[in-house]
ZAFI-214035 format. One record per residue (C-alpha): x, y, z; chain. Coordinates in steps of 0.02 Angstrom, whole numbers. Each point is the difference from the previous one (the first is absolute). Example, Ala and Ser with C-alpha at 12.3 -4.5 7.8 and 13.67 -1.06 7.14 Angstrom:
<pts>
+--------+--------+--------+---+
:   east :  north :     up : c :
+--------+--------+--------+---+
:    615 :   -225 :    390 : A :
:     69 :    172 :    -33 : A :
+--------+--------+--------+---+
</pts>
This chain:
<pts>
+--------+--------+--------+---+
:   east :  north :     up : c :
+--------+--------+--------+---+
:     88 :   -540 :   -997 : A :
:    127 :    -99 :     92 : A :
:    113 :    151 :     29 : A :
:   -145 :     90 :     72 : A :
:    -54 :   -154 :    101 : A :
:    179 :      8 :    103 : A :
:    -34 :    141 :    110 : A :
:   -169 :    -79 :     49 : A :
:     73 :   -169 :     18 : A :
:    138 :     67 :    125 : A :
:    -98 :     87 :    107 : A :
:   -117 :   -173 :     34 : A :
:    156 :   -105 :     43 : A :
:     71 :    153 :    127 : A :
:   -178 :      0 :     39 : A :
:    -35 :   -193 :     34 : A :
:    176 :    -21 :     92 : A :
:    -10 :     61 :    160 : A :
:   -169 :   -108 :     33 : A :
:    123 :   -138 :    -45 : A :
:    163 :     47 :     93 : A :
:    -80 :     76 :    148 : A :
:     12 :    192 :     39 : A :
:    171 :     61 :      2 : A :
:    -10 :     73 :    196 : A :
:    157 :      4 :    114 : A :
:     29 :   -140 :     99 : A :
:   -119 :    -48 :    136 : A :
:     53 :     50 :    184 : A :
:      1 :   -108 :    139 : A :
:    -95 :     31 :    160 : A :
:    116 :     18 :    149 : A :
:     21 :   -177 :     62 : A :
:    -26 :    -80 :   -151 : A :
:   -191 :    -23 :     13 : A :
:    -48 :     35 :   -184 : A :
:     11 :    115 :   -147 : A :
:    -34 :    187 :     11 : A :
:    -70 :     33 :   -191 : A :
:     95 :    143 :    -74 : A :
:   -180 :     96 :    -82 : A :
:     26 :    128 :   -112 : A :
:   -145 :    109 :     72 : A :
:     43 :    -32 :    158 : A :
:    -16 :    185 :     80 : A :
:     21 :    -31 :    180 : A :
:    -45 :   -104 :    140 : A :
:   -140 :   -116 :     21 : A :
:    -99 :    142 :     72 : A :
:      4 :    119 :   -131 : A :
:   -124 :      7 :   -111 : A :
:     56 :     25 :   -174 : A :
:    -82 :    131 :   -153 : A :
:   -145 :    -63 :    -92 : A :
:     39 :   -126 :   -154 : A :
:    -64 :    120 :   -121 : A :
:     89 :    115 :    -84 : A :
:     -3 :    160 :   -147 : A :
:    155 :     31 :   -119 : A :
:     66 :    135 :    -93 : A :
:    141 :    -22 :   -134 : A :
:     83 :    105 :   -140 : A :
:    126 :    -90 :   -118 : A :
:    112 :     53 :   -156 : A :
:    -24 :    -99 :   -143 : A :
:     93 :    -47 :   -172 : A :
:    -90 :    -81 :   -151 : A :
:    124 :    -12 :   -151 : A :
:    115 :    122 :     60 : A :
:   -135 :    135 :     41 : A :
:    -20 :     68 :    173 : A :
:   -185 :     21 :     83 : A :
:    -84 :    -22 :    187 : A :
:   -111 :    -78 :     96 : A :
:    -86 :     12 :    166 : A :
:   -136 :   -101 :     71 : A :
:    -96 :    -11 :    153 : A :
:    -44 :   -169 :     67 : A :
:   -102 :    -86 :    165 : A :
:     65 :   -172 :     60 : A :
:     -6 :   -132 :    138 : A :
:    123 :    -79 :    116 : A :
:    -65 :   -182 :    -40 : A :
:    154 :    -83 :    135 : A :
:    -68 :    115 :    128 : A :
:   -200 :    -22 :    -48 : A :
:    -17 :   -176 :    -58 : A :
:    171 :    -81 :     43 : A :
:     61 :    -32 :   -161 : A :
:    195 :     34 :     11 : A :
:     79 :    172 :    -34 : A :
:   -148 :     12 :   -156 : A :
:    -76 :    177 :    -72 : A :
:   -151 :     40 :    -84 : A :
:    -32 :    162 :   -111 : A :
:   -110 :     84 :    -97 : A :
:     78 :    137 :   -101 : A :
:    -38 :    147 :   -113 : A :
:    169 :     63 :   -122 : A :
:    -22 :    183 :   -105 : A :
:    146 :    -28 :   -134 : A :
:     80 :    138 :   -113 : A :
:    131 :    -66 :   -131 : A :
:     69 :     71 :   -133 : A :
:      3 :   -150 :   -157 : A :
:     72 :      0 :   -164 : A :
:   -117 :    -74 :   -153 : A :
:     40 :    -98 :   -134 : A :
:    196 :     34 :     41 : A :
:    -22 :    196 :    -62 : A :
:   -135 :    108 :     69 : A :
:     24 :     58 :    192 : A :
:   -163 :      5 :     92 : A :
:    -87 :    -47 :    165 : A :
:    -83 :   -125 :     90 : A :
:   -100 :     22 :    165 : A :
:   -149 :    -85 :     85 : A :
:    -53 :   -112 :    161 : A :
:     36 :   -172 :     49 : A :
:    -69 :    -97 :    128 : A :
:     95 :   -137 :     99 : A :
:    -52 :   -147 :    121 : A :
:    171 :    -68 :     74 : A :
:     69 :   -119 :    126 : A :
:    164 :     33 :     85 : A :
:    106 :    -96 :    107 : A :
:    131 :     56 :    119 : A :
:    151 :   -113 :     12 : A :
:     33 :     45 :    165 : A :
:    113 :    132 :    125 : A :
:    148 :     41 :    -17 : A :
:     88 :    127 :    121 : A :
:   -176 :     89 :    -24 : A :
:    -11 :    -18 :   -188 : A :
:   -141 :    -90 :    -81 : A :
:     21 :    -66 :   -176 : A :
:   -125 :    -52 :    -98 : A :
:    -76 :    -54 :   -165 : A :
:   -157 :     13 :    -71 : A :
:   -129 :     -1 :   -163 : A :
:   -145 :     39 :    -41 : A :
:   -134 :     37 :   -144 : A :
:   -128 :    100 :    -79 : A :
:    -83 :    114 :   -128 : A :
:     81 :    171 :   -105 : A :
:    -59 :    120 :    -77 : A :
:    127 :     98 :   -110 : A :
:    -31 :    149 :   -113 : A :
:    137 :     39 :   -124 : A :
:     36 :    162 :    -66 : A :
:    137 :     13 :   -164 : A :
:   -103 :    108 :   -122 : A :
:    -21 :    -27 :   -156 : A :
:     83 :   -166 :     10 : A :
:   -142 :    -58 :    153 : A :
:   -123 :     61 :    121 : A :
:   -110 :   -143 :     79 : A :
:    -30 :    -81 :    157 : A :
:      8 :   -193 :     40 : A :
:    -38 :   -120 :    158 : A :
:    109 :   -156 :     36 : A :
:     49 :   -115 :    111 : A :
:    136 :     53 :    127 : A :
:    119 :    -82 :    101 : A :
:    158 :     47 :    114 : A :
:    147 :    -89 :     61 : A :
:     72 :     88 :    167 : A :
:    139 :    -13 :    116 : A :
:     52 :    116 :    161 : A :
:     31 :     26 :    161 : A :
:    -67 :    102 :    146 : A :
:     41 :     70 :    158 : A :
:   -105 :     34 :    177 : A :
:     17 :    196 :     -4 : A :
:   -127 :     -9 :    167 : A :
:   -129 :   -126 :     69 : A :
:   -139 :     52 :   -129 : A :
:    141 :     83 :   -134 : A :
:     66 :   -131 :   -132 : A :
:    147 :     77 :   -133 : A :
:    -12 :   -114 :   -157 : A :
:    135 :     12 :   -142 : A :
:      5 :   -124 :   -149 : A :
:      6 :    -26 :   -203 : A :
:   -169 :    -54 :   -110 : A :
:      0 :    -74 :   -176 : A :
:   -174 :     35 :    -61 : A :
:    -78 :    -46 :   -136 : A :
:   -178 :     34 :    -80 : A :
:    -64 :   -132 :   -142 : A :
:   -123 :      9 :   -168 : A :
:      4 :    192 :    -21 : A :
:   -123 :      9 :   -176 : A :
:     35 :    174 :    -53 : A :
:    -43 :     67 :   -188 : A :
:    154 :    133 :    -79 : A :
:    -32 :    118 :   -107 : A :
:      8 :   -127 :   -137 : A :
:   -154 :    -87 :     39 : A :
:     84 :   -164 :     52 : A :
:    -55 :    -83 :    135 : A :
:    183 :    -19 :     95 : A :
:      2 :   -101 :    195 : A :
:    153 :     46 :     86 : A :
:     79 :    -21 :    185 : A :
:     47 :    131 :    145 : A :
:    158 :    -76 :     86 : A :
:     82 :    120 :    121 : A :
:    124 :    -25 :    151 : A :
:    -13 :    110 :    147 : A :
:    101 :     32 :    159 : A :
:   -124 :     69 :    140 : A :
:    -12 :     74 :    179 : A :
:   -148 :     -2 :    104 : A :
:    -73 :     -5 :    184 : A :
:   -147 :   -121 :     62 : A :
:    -71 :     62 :    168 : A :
:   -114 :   -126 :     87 : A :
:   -156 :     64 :     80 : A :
+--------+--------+--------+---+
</pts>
């Protein structure tokens, strides 16, 4: 349990950090004549005349993912909100997201098989600021699976758990309204109760990292 804990534990102190430390931005510029600060924003499109794309957002991502040496995918659609440029709160993301996975699994150490289903993801993600018009950014988030596992005769059954992710990325302005997003995702789905062929009752984990690519377009 502790092992499993680290991930989790990680993620809240990269998570907690820059509310302590500040947002790492570049340094503020100074107005000409040294008046005051000009605030380097990170969504800062333009001048003050120009009215920027709405806060809200849609998402589409695909990833490649490994569980235990086995190679599967994933792709996900997802709606969010700018919460910096809606309710002020700094360089902050909100999403709601829906994940189709496909990846092969290997039971009991022997029998090759299959394991596919949904999850479902509330996150928060925070940009840790610009940099020569990169974003960074980390982020977590949790929610519900459903996974259906297929290694006849060993087991066929379906399960729901509790499912969480870890991410980390980066993404890019490809236009005003056009976001690129690249990044890695350690995901992992809790309390799968699923019955072999045996009869025994058997509760068992979905762990799986993931490196994905994806665009959000804001509306």
């Amino acid at each position: 349990m502790r092992t499993r804990a680290l991930p989790l534990a990680a993620c809240a102190s990269l998570f907690l950090f820059p509310f302590v430390a500040g947002p790492l931005r570049a340094a503020d510029a100074v107005a000409p004549g040294g008046e005051a600060p000009v605030e380097d924003v990170a969504y800062d499109y333009g001048d003050d005349d120009y009215i920027p794309p709405s806060p809200i957002y849609y998402a589409i991502r695909g990833a490649v993912t490994a569980s235990d040496g086995d190679v599967g995918g994933r792709g996900s659609i997802a709606g969010g909100v700018d919460l910096e440029q809606m309710y002020n709160l700094q360089l902050m993301r909100f999403e709601i997201e829906l994940n189709y996975l496909h990846q092969p699994v290997t039971i009991s150490g022997m029998t090759d098989g299959e394991a596919s289903g949904f999850t479902g993801f509330v996150s928060l993600y925070r940009d840790l600021g610009e940099f020569y018009s990169l974003r960074p950014y980390i982020g977590a988030g949790i929610g519900v699976g459903f996974v259906e596992y297929d290694a006849a005769p060993t087991l066929e059954d379906d399960s729901i758990g509790v499912a969480w992710h870890v991410t980390t990325g980066v993404s890019m302005d490809w236009s005003e309204q056009t976001t690129l997003d690249l990044g890695y995702r350690y995901t992992g789905i809790e309390g799968l109760d699923v019955s072999p062929a045996n009869g025994s009752q058997h509760v068992t984990r979905l762990d799986s990292h993931g490196v994905f690519a994806g665009l959000r377009f804001r509306l």
